[in-house]
Phi, psi and omega in degrees: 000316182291321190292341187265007199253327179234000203172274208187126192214130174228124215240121180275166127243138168215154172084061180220192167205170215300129148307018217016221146015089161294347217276298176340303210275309178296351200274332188264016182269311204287306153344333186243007176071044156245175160261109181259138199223117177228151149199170185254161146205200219175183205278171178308089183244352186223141162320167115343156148279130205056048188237156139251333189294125175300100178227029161214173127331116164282133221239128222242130133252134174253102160228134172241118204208135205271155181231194125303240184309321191276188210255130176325159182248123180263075184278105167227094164225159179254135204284341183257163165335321188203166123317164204250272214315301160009292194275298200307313176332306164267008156300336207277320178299330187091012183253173190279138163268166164307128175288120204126311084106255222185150130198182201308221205262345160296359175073014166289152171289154163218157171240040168227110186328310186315315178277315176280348159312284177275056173103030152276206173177132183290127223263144172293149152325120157080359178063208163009293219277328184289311194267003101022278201263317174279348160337284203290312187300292204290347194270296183297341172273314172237339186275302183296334184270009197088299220322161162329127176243141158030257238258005165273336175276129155329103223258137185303317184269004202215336168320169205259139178320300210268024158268142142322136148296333186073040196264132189247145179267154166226123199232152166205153174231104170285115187295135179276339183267008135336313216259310200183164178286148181302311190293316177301349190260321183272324135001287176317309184282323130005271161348271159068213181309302173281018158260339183281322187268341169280039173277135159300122182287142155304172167315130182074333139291120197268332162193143180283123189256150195261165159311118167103326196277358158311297174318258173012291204291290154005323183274292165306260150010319182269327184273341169282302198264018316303195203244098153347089160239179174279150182307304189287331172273355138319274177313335178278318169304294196286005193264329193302312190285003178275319172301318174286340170078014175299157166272161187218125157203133189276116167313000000 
């Protein structure tokens, strides 16, 4: 309502936990033919640069912005190399990560999930310049709303359920008919998108894919044939719905 009275609406959240998904939320910015920017900030899992002490967040930015014809453009990444669900995920498979990565709890690099599980830690973007970029997301999230800062939030995996984390939001909504007419602003992005994409690809590349349309096609694929999981999160169910006392049954 504040993006359609002025503009632009800008929303504090504090006293929250973790969200999943930022990508759930720009989607209902895009539905209404805004531009949506959200981030968070979450408990200490990554140094400073030239730290050893865990004092930021791998800290997420969400922007989602509507287009015409081409597929929304959805950026929801997190500022370090991967996610901490990421990596435990891929411990649970029993697979490797990339190197670069991530390293132990001596700050060496590894490609074994396991080892940044255990008192390791996933490296910001860009070095410097990544922890930077969780500075500010952490500044707009957790210092301007009130909200629990770095080493006072409740760390999500290992923290007790029934504490609050005390995680604060930064949501913001841009009106496009602020700006321009809509339909002339997703023209645009339409235009674009498809000058990004007639780029000559290097060797081995098959098409430059935009922020989200990996997920976005994915989504569509998963809603025909269902959602794909692993033998172990197949076993994590089903051990959960036997403690819940739920029936459970699996292909």
């Amino acid at each position: 309502r504040n993006a359609r009275e002025a503009g632009a609406g800008v929303v504090g959240v504090l006293r929250s936990n973790h969200f999943g998904e930022g990508a759930y939320y720009a989607l209902h910015a895009i539905k209404n033919d805004m531009i949506g920017l959200l981030t968070t900030n979450g408990s200490s899992n990554t140094p400073a640069h030239g730290g050893r002490t865990m004092v930021v967040g791998n800290l997420p930015l969400t922007v989602g912005v509507p287009t015409d014809k081409e597929l929304p453009i959805l950026l929801d990444m997190a500022m370090c190399a991967s996610s901490k669900g990421k990596i435990a995920y891929a411990a649970k498979k029993g697979e490797r990560i990339p190197m670069g990565w991530a390293v132990d709890s001596n700050g060496r690099p590894t490609d074994d999930p396991q080892k940044v599980l255990d008192g390791g830690w996933i490296l910001p973007i860009g070095g410097y310049k990544g922890f930077g970029l969780i500075l500010i997301l952490d500044i707009l999230s957790g210092v301007l709303t009130g909200a629990r800062l770095g080493l006072e939030i409740t760390d999500l995996f290992t923290g007790e359920p029934s504490s609050p984390q005390g995680l604060g939001h930064f949501v913001m909504a841009i009106d496009v008919e602020a700006f321009m007419p809509v339909a002339e602003f997703k023209r645009r992005m339409d235009a674009r998108i498809r000058m990004i994409k007639r780029s000559e690809l290097l060797p081995g590349i098959e098409e430059i894919l935009m922020p989200g349309e990996r997920e976005l096609k994915l989504e569509r694929e998963h809603r025909r044939n269902g959602i794909p999981l692993s033998v172990n999160v197949l076993d994590q169910l089903a051990m959960l719905a036997k403690e819940l006392g739920v029936e459970a049954s699996f292909p």
